[in-house]
C-alpha positions as CSV (number, residue, x, y, z in Angstrom):
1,X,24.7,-7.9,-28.5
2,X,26.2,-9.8,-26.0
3,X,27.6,-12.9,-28.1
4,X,29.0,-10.2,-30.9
5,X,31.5,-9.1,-27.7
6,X,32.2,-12.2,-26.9
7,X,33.5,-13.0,-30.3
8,X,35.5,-9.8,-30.8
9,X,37.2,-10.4,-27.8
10,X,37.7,-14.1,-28.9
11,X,39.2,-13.0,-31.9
12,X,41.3,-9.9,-29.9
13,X,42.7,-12.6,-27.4
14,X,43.6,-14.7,-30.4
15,X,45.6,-11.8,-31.8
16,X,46.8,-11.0,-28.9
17,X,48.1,-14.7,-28.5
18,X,49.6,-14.8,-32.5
19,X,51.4,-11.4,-32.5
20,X,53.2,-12.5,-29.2
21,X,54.4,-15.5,-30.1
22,X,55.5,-14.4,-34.1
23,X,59.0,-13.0,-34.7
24,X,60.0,-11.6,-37.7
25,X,63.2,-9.9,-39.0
26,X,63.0,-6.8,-41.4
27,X,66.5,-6.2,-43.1
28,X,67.2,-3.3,-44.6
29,X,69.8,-1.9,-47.3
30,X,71.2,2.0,-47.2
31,X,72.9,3.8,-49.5
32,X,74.2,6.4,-48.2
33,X,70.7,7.9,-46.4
34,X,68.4,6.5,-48.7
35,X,66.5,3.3,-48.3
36,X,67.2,0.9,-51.2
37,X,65.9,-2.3,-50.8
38,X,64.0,-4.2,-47.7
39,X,63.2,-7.5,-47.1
40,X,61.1,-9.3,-44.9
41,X,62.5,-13.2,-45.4
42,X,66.3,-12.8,-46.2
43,X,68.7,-10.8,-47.0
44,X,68.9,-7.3,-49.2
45,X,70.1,-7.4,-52.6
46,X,73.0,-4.9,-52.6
47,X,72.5,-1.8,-54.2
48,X,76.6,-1.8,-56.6
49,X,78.1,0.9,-54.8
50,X,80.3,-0.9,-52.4
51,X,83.6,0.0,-53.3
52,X,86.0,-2.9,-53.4
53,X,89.6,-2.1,-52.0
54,X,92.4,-0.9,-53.9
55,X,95.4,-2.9,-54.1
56,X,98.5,-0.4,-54.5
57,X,100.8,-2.9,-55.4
58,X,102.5,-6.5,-54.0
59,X,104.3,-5.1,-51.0
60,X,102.5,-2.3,-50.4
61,X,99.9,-2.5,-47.7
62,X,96.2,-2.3,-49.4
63,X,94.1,0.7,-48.5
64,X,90.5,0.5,-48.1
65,X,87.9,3.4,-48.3
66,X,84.9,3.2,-45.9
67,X,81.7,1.9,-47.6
68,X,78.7,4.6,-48.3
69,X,76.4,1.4,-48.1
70,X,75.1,-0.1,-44.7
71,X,73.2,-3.0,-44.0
72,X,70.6,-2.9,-40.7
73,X,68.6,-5.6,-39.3
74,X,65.4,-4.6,-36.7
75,X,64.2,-8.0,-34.9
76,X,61.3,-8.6,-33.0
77,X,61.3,-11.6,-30.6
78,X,58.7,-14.3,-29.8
79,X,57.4,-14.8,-26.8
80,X,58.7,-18.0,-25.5
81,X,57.5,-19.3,-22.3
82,X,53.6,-20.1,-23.1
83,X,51.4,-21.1,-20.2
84,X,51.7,-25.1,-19.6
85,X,48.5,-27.0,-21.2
86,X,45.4,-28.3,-19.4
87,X,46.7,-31.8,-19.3
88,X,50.3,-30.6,-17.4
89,X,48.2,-29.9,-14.7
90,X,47.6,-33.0,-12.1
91,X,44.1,-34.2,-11.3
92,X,42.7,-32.1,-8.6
93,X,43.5,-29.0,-10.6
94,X,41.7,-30.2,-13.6
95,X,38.7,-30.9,-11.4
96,X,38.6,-27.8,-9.8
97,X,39.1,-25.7,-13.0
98,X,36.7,-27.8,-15.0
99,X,33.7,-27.8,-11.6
100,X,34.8,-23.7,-11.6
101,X,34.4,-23.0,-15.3
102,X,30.8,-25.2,-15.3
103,X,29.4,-23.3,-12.2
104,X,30.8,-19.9,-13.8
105,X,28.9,-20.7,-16.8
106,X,25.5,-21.5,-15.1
107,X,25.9,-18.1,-13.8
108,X,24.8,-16.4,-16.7
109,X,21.5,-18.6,-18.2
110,X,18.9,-17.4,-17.6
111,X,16.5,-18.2,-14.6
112,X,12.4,-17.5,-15.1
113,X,12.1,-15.1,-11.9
114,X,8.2,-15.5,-12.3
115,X,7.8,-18.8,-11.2
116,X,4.7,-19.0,-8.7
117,X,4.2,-23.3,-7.9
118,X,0.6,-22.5,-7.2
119,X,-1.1,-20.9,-10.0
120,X,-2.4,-23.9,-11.2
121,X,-4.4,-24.7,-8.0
122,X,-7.4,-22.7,-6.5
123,X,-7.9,-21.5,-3.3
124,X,-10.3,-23.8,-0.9
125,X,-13.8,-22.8,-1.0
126,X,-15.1,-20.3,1.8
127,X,-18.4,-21.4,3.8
128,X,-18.3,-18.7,6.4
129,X,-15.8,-16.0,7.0
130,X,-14.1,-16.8,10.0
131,X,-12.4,-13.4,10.9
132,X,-16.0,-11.6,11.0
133,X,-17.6,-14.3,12.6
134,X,-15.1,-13.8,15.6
135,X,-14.8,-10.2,15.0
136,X,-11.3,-10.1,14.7
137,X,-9.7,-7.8,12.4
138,X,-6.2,-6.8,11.4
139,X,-4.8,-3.2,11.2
């Protein structure tokens, strides 16, 4: 029971550690209110609609309507400052994590509490019983 939590937080914590440090970009292409196309790698394919602006004439300024089509982009980040790795650190913190993480570890084997060093020997063998022979007996 105990190793299957140990490796479904392993594989949480490596989650954890690939969701942070993955960005992604979703793009997304409105007509009007309605969702037309999405992508996840580049840009929306336009829908047609945009209108294109109409030229009145030469000297005449050009008018332009305003688009029913938008374009939006949602971003999410990565994480970018990761911890530094084991061998940035200088020698006497590598030592001290690596004595730590060993002496954490022997923490949890287990130890035989039974252990009794003389079950394998007898007790010497009684010629006379001492404590009646003085009369002298414990309460």
């Amino acid at each position: 029971m105990n190793q299957i939590a140990n490796k479904i937080g392993a594989v949480l914590m490596a989650c954890v550690v690939l969701f942070t440090t993955m960005s992604f970009t979703v793009n997304m292409h409105y007509c009007g209110d309605l969702l037309v196309d999405f992508s996840l790698t580049n840009h929306t394919k336009s829908c047609g609609m945009e209108q294109s602006p109409d030229n009145v004439g030469d000297c005449e300024t050009q008018l332009q309507k305003k688009s029913c089509c938008s374009d939006k982009e949602l971003s999410a980040k990565a994480q970018e400052d990761l911890k530094p790795a084991f061998h940035d650190l200088d020698i006497n913190q590598q030592l001290f994590i690596t004595s730590f993480l060993c002496s954490y570890a022997l923490l949890f084997e287990p130890q035989e509490a039974d252990f009794n060093a003389f079950e394998a020997y007898s007790p010497p063998p009684l010629i006379r019983d001492v404590q009646t022979l003085d009369q002298v007996f414990r309460i």
